[in-house]
N, C-alpha and C positions, 0 to 999 in steps of 0.2 A: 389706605383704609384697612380697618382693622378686620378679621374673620366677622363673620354674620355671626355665627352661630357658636358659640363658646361651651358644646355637649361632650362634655365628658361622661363617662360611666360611673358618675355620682362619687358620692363622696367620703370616705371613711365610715363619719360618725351618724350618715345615715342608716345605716345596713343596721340590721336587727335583729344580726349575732356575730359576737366575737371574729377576729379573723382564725384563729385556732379550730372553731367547730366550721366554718365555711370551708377551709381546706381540707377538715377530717371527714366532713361531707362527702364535698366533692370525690376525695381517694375511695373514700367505703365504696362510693354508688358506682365508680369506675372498674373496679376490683370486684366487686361482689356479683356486677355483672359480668365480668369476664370470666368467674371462676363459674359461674351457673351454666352461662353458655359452654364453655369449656364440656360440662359434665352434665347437660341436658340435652346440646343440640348440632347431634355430630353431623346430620345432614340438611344442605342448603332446603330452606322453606319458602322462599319469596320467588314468587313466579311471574315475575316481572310484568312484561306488556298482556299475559295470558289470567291476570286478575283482574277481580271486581265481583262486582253484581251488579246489572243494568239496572239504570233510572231514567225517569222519563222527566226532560225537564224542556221551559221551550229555548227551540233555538230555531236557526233557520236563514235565509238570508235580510228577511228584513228586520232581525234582532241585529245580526252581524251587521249589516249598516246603520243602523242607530248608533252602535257603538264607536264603528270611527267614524261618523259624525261629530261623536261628543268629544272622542282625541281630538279632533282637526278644531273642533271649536275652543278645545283647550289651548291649543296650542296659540293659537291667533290668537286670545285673550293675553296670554305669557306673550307673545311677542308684541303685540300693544304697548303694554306694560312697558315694555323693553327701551322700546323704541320714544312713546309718546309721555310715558311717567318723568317725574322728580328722580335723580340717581341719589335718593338717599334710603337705604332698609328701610329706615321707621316710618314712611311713608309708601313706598313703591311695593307692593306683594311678589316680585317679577321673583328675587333670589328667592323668597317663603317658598312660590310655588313650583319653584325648580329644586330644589337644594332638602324641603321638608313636603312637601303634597306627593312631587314626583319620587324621586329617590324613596325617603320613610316608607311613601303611604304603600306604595308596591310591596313592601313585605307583606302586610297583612289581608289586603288581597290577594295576594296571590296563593299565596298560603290558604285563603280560603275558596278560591274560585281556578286557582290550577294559572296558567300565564296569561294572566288579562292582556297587557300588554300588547301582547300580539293581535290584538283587535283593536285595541286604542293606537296602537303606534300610529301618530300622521304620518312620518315620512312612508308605511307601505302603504297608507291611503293614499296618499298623493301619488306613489308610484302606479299606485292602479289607475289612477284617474288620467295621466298620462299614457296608460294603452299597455303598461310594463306585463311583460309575460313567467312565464314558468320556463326556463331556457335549461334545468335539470339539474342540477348537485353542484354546488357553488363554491372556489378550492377555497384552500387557508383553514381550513377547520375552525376552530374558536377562537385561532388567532389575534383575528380585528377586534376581537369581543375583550379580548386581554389587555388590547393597546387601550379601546376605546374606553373600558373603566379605571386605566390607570391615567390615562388623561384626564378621565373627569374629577378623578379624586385629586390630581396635581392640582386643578384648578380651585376643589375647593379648599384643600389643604397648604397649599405652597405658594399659590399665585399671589401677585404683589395686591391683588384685589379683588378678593374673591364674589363680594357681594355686588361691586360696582355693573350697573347695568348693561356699560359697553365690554365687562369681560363676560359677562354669559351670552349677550347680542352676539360677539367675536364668534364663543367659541361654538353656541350652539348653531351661526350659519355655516361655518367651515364641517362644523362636522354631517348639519343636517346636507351638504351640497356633494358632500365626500361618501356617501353612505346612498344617496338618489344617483351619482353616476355609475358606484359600482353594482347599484340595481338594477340600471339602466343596460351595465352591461355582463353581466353574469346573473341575470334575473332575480325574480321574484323570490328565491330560497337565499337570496344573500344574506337577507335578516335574518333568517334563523338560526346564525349560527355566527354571524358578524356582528351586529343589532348589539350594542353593550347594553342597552337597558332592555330590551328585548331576553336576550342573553339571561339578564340577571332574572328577571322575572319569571322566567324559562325554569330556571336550577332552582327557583326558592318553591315554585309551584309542585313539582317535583317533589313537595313532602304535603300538597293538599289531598286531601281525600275523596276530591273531584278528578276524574281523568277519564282518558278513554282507552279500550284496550287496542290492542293490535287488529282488530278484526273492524276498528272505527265504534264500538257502540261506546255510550258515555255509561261511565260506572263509578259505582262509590266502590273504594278499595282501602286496604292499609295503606297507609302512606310509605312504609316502607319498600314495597309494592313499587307504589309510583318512583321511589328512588334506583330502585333495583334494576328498573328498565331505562335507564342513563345508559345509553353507548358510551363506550370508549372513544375518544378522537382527540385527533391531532390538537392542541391549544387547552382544552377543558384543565388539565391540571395546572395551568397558568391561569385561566380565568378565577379557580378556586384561591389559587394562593395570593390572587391580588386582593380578592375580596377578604383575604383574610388578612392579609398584610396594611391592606390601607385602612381599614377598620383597629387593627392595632396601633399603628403611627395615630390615628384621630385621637384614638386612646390617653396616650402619652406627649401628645402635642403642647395640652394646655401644665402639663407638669412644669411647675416653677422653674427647674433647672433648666429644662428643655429651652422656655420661655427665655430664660432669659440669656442663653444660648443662643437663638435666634434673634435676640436682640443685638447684643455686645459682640458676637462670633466676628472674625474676621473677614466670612467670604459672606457676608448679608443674610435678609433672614429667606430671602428665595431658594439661593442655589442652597441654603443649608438645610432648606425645609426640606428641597429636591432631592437632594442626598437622602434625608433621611427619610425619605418617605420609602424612595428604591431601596434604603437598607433592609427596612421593615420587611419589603417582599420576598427581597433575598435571601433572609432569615427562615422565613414561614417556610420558602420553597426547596430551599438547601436543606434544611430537615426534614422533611416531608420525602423528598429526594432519597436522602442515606436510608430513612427506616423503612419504606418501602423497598430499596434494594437489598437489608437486611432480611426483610420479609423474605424478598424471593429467592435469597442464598438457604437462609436456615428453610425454609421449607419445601425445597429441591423444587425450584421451580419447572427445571426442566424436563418434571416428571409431570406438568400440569397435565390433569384429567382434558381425555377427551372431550371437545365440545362443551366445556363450561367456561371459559372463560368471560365470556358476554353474553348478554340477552342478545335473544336474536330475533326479531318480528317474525310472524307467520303470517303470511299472506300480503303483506306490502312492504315495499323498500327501506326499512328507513321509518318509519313511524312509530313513534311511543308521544307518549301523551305530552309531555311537555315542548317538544318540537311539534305537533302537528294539530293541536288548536288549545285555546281558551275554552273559557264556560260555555259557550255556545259552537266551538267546535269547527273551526275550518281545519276539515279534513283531508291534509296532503301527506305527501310524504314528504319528510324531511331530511337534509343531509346528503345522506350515499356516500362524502366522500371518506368514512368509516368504515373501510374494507377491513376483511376478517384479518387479515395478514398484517394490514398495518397496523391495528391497532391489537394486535398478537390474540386475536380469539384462535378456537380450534384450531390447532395445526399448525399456525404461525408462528415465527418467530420471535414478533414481539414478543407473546408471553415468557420468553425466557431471559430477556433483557430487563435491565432498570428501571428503562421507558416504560417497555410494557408492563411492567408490575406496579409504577406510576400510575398511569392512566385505568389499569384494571381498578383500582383501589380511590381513582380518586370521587368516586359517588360516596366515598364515605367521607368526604373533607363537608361536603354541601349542606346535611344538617349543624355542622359544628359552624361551620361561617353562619347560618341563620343563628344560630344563638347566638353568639358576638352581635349579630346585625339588631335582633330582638333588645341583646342588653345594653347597648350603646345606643340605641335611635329611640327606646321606648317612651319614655321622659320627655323625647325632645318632639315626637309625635301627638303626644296627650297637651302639651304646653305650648310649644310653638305653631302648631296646627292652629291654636284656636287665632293666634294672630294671623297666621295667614288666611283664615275666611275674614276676620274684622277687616282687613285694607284690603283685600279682593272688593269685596260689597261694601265698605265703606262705612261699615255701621260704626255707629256710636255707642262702644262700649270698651271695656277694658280686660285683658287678660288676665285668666286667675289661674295662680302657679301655681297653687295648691288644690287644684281639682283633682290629682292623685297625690297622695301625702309619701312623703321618702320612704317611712317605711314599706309599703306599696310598692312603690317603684324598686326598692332595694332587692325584696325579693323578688319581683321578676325575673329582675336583673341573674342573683342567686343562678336560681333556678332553671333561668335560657341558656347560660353557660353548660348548666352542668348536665340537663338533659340532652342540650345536643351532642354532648360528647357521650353520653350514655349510646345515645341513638348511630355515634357512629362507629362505634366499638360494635353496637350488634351489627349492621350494614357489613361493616371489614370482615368481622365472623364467619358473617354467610358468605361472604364470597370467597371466603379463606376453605371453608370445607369445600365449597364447589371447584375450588381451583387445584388444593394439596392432595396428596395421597394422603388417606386417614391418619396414618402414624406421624404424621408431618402437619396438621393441618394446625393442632394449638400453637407446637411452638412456634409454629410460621408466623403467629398471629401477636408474640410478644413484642417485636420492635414497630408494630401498628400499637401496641397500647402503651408504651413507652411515649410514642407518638401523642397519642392522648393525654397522657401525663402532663408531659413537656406544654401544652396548648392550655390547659385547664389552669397549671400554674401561670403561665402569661396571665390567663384572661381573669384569673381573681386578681394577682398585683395589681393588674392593671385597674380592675372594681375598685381594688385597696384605696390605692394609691393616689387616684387622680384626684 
């Protein structure tokens, strides 16, 4: 069976100016912002988990269980589907509402209500409901979080059949049974930081303007704010470069040559999809990699400022807003196993390693994966969303593909690329002044906007092209 979902990032001759001004765009708005910063803002502004301004909104715990009520009912309803439907898409909602409801729709919630997620998630419902505890800081850092979204992108990108009902039945009992044992047995913080779709909603909330500060009050803040206050830890700059990398393979998948590459190719279109899907990552991260440890060479990293390298919570272990609750706020702490040393804050070592110049910098990869995620899934959100309520409820009507018109969709498109790469040049700034000694801090800051460069040019080709 053929892919479900055939979204590419639109199409040439929809875009609604030339490729000549989209890339003269793009470079001005990257460049313009780097020379401003450069020459307006020599010291770190974003105050991570210690910003906002408090707002009263309701939460509590019988908000908090209506809401994984409504995950747990979602999910039953999808596995229903799964289980009891026709295994054909154009019938069955089951892949719609795994593949566009769950994946898509999580951008733009989260984005507006901080990590839903983490209150919808059934398998920590279920984990509660079976008696699961708080057993304290859960290892592997984001690790699981890296395998579990490159898994799922294997499955929708690579798999011999992606749409077919017994490969998401397959893959989403092995994963939900593999993620409830290791809940079962390093507790209830496993999800926050194993959880791949947890995980994901986690990092994209992380630029909503809902969060909570360190002290637990809920607050409206800059969004950059909420990104600022991303710990450093073990797995996070793997979790960013897959979402970056398998977002880019989606990309270039449906491109004719690719195509029919995976057709004709020698070793089938599995293991070739599988190659190239691991290529794509290994690309993102392998650069990502060298310009960060150029960062940390040209800007003497081993002269990092005291006590700037990470946010650091005041008053609880581990807590910033995207790890420790959603819009309504289950307030824990999260993590811990993000110790200053390992992840090279103050005094450590890391920061004077590759790693640690890695991992300091990679809160600035998270808006740039949201604009990819924005300009690749927007189109497929507004059009294919509406068939997955029609065969969810059953109605009797038809899809209209032109409820947002190309040009519409083009510039978003435009636009998500190029702001999140604006947004993550300022992010690396600030934490290039907070990390270099003054006279070190621009240039430190050149092979991160090379970095950006290099990404910007992908992610138009990639616009361009498909």
């Amino acid at each position: 069976m053929t892919r479900l979902l055939a979204h590419g990032l639109g199409s040439r001759h929809d875009l609604p100016i030339p490729l000549f001004y989209a890339f003269a765009g793009a470079f001005a708005a990257l460049f313009v912002s780097f020379l401003g910063l450069a020459l307006l803002w020599a010291d770190s502004r974003f105050r991570g988990g210690a910003a906002g301004r408090p707002v009263r909104l309701p939460e509590g715990a019988r908000i908090r269980w209506t809401l994984r009520v409504i995950g747990l009912a979602g999910a039953v309803f999808t596995a229903a589907w799964m289980l009891l439907g026709p295994d054909d898409p154009g019938r069955n909602p089951a892949a719609h509402l795994v593949y566009v409801i769950l994946w898509t729709g999580l951008i733009p919630a989260s984005l507006l209500f901080g990590p839903v997620w983490r209150l919808l998630n059934p398998l920590r419902t279920i984990h509660l409901l079976l008696g699961g505890r708080d057993k304290g800081p859960a290892p592997f850092g984001y690790r699981p979080a890296a395998l579990g979204l490159t898994a799922f992108a294997w499955m929708e990108l690579a798999s011999p059949a992606p749409a077919s009902t017994t490969t998401l039945a397959v893959f989403l009992t092995l994963y939900g049974a593999a993620h409830l044992a290791a809940a079962l047995r390093y507790g209830t913080r496993w999800f926050d930081r194993a959880d791949a779709f947890e995980v994901y909603s986690a990092l994209i909330g992380r630029l909503s303007p809902l969060g909570r500060r360190d002290d637990g009050r809920l607050v409206l803040r800059n969004p950059l704010d909420g990104l600022d206050a991303l710990r450093p830890a073990p797995g996070l700059v793997a979790v960013v470069c897959v979402l970056l990398g398998t977002t880019g393979y989606d990309g270039f998948s449906d491109s004719p040559w690719w195509v029919e590459l995976l057709q004709t190719g020698p070793l089938g279109r599995t293991v070739t999809g599988t190659l190239g899907l691991l290529a794509a990552i290994g690309l993102v991260a392998a650069l990502y990699r060298a310009c960060t440890a150029a960062a940390g060479l040209i800007g003497r990293a081993g002269r990092v400022r005291t006590g700037a390298a990470v946010p650091v919570p005041s008053g609880r272990a581990g807590g910033t807003v995207g790890e420790t609750s959603g819009v309504t706020g289950e307030d824990r702490a999260a993590g811990g196993d993000d110790t200053a040393g390992e992840d090279g804050a103050a005094g450590g070592t890391g920061a004077t390693g590759g790693y640690g110049m890695a991992r300091m910098f990679a809160h600035s990869l998270v808006p740039v994966a949201v604009g990819y995620l924005i300009a690749h899934y927007f189109s497929l959100l507004v059009i294919e969303g509406q068939r997955a309520v029609v065969l969810s409820l059953g109605l009797d009507r038809t899809v209209d593909p032109d409820v947002v018109g190309p040009g519409a969709i083009a510039s978003v498109q435009v636009l998500a690329i190029v702001a999140g790469h604006v947004l993550g040049v300022v992010a690396a700034h600030d934490r290039s002044v907070r990390l270099f000694p003054p006279e070190r801090a621009v240039a430190g800051q050149i092979p991160l906007l090379v970095l950006m460069v290099c990404y910007t040019i992908g992610g138009l080709i990639l616009l361009f092209a498909a």
